[in-house]
C-alpha positions in Angstrom: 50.4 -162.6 -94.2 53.7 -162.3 -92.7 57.2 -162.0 -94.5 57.8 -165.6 -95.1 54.3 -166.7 -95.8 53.8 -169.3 -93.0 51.1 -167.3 -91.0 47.9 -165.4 -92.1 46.2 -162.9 -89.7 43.3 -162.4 -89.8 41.1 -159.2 -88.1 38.0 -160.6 -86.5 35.5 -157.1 -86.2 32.7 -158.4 -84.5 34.9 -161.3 -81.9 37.6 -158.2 -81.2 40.2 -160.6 -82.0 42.8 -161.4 -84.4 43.1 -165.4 -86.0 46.7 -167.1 -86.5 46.0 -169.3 -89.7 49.5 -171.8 -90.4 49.2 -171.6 -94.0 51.3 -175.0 -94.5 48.6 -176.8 -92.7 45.5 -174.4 -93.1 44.6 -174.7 -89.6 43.8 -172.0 -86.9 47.3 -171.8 -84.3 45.8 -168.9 -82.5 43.4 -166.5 -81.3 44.4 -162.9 -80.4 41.7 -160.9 -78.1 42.7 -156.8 -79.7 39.9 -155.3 -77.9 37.2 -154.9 -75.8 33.7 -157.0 -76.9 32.1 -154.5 -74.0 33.3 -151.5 -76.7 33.5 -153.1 -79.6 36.9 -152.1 -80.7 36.3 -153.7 -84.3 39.6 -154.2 -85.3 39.4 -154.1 -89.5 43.1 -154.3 -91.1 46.4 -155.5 -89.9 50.1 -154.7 -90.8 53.0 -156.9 -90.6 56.6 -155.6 -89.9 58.7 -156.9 -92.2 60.7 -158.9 -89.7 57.6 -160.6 -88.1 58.3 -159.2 -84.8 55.0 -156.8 -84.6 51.5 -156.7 -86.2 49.6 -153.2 -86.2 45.9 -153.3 -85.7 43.1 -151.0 -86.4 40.6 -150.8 -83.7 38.2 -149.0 -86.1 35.3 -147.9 -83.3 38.3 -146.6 -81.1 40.5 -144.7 -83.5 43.1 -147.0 -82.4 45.8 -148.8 -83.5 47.0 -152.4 -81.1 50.4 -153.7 -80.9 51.2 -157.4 -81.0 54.3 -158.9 -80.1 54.0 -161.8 -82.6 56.2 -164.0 -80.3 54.4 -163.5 -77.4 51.2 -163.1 -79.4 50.1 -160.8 -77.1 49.0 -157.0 -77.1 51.4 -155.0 -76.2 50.2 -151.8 -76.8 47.6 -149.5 -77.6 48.3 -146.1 -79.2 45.5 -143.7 -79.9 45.2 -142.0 -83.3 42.2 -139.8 -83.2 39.3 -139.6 -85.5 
């Protein structure tokens, strides 16, 4: 949930995608692909920055972690982490 409690986001493991929920309206605003469904990324926990810019995504299979420009809602970047 960022900051201001107006979006959820949720990790989808098995779709390699991340939901937009609007929490005012409880309806899905947006779909996020995180990984690759040929791979099977499984991205499993999500962090918010605290000025809703970024979310940080765990690509569990990977040892991964995908950027998201949350204005863009788009990936920006992938940075490996190792096992």
């Amino acid at each position: 949930i960022n900051s201001d409690s107006t979006r959820a986001y949720v990790a989808n493991s098995l779709s390699d995608n991340v939901t937009i929920i609007d929490i005012t309206t409880q309806t899905v605003v947006g779909i996020i692909p995180v990984g690759d469904m040929a791979v099977g990324d499984m991205p499993v926990a999500i962090a918010i920055t605290p000025d809703n810019t970024r979310a940080y995504v765990v690509l569990n299979t990977t040892n991964a972690v995908a950027v998201i420009d949350l204005a863009s809602n788009s990936v920006t970047q992938t940075i490996p982490v190792g096992d």
